[in-house]
N, C-alpha and C positions, 0 to 999 in steps of 0.2 A: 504494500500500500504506500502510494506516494504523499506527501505531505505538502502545502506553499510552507516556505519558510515563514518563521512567528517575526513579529516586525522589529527593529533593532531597539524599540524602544518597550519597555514594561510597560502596559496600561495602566493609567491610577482608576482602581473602583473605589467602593467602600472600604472594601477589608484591606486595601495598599495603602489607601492617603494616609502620608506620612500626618499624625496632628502633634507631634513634637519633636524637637531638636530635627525639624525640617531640614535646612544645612548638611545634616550627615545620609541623607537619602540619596539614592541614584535614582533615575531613570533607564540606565543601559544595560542594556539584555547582556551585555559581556560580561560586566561588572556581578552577575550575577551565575552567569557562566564559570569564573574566574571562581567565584566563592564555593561552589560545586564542585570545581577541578580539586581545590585547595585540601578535601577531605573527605570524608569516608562512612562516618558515622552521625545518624540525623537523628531526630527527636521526631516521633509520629504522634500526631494528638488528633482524637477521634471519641466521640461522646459512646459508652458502650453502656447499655442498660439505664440510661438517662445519666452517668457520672462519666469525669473528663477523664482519660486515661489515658496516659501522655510514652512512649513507648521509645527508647533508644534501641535502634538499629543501623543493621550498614545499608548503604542504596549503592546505586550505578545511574548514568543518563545518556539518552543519546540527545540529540538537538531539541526535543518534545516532549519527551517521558522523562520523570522522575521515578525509578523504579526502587522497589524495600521488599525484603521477603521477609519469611518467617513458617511456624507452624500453621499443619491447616490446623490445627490446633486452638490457634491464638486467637480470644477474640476480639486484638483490634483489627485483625485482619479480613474481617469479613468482608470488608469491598462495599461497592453503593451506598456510602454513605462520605458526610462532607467531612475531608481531612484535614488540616495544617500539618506539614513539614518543616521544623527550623533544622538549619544550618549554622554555628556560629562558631570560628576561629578569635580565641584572644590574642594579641601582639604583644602588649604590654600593660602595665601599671601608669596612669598617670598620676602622680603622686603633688599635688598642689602645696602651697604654701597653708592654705586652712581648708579642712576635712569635706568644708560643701564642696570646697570647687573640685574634688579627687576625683577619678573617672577612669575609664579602659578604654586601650586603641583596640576595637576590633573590628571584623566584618561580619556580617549577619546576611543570611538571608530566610526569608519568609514565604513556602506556598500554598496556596489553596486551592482547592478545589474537589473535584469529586472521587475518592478512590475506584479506581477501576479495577475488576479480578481479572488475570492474565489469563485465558483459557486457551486460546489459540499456541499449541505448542511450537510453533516456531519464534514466535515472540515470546514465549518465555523462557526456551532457551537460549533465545536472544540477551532477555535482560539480564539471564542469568549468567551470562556473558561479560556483560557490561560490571555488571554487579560486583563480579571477581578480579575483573581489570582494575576496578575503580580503589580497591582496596593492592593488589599486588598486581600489579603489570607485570605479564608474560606465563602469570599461574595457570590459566585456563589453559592454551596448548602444553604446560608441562601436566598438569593433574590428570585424574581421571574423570574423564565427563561425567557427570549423574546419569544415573539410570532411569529408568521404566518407575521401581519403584519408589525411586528416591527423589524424582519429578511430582509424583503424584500424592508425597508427601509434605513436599513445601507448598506454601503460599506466596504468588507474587501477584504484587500491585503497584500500578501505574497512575501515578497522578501527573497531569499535564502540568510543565510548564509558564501556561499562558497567562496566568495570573500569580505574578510574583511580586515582593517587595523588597529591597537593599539597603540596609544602612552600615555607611563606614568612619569609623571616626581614626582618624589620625592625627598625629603633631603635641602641639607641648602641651598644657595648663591655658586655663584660658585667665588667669590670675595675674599674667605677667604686666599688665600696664593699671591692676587695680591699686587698692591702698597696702595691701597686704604685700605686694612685692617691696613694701620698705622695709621689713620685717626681718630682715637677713637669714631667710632661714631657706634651706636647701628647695627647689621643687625641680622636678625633670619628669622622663619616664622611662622606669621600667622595665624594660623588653623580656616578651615571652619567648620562648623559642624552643620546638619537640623536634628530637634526631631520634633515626632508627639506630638501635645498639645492635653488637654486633648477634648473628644469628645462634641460637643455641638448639643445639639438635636434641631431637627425641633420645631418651634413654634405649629403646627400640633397639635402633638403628645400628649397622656393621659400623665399624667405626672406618672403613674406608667408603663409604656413600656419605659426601659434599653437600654443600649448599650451591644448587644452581645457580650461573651465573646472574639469574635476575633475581634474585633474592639476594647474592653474596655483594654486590655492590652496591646495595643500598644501604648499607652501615653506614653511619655519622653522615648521613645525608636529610634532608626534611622531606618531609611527601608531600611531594604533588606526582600523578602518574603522567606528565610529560616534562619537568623540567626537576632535577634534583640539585638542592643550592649545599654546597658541604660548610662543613662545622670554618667560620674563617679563624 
């Protein structure tokens, strides 16, 4: 099935309009792209038996889909019903001159929409695809494919894209030109920063079977599954 591409810009509905610290929103579908590359593990939140059940797991995406699996098990996974997705990497601490003005440089993102259950088996071993990349690039051609049973044990679901939200906040204190910067006291920020360590093998294992070349060079590297920044 073919797709038009989704427009470069995020729609503002209801559920997007930024109604504070406006200033740190996007509008660009990249900016939000970019916060999806950036990581691996979402927070799904879905009302299950009239209470909010808010659910960490891994996704994958392709240009359209935001896909998350699970047990058929689970029941936020039941599908047809309305979702929220967050996304959110920390940077750093902003650490101000007085306690109101402290804050976090981070990126977020936000989406909604309607969970959809994946039935068509080639899209879900599609997402299932994606899914596996999005956490370890180059796993899926090493591992073993799931199976027959092991397909019709998981649960996946696809929430569209099309209605997203972003907000990024970057840079110093916003305290620097208040009364408080007369204060002499320290303010900057911060910085977070997560490296892969190096790999540690199953207890299992012969001790001459290696870590694959795409899992052994991602030690002291950050995740992203296309561009890897090393420890400077």
């Amino acid at each position: 099935m073919t797709h038009s591409p989704l427009p470069a810009d995020l729609p503002q509905t209801e559920l997007t309009r930024h109604r504070r610290l406006r200033e740190q929103g996007s509008p660009a579908r990249a900016d939000l792209d970019a916060i999806l590359d950036a990581g691996f593990v979402c927070h799904l939140g879905v009302v299950v038996e009239g209470r909010p059940l808010v659910v960490p797991t891994v996704y994958g995406r392709d240009d359209r889909w935001l896909y998350v699996h699970g047990s058929v098990a689970s029941r936020s996974l039941a599908g047809g019903t309305p979702a929220c997705v967050t996304v959110t990497h920390v940077d750093g601490l902003v650490l101000a001159r007085s306690v109101f003005e402290h804050g976090v440089n981070y990126r977020s993102a936000m989406i909604h929409g309607e969970a959809r259950k994946v039935t068509d088996p080639e899209e879900k071993l599609e997402g299932l695809r994606r899914l596996t990349e999005q956490s370890a690039p180059g796993q899926w051609e090493y591992a073993r494919r799931p199976h027959r049973k092991e397909l019709a044990a998981t649960t996946l679901l696809a929430l569209s894209l099309e209605e997203a939200s972003v907000k990024i906040r970057t840079g110093a204190p916003d305290d620097g030109d208040g009364p408080d910067a007369e204060s002499g006291l320290w303010a900057g920020v911060l910085p977070l920063a997560a490296f892969w360590g190096a790999p540690v093998p199953d207890p299992a294992l012969p001790p001459d079977v290696t870590p694959p070349a795409h899992i052994a060079r991602r030690e002291g590297t950050r995740h992203h599954p296309h561009v890897s920044v090393g420890i400077p």
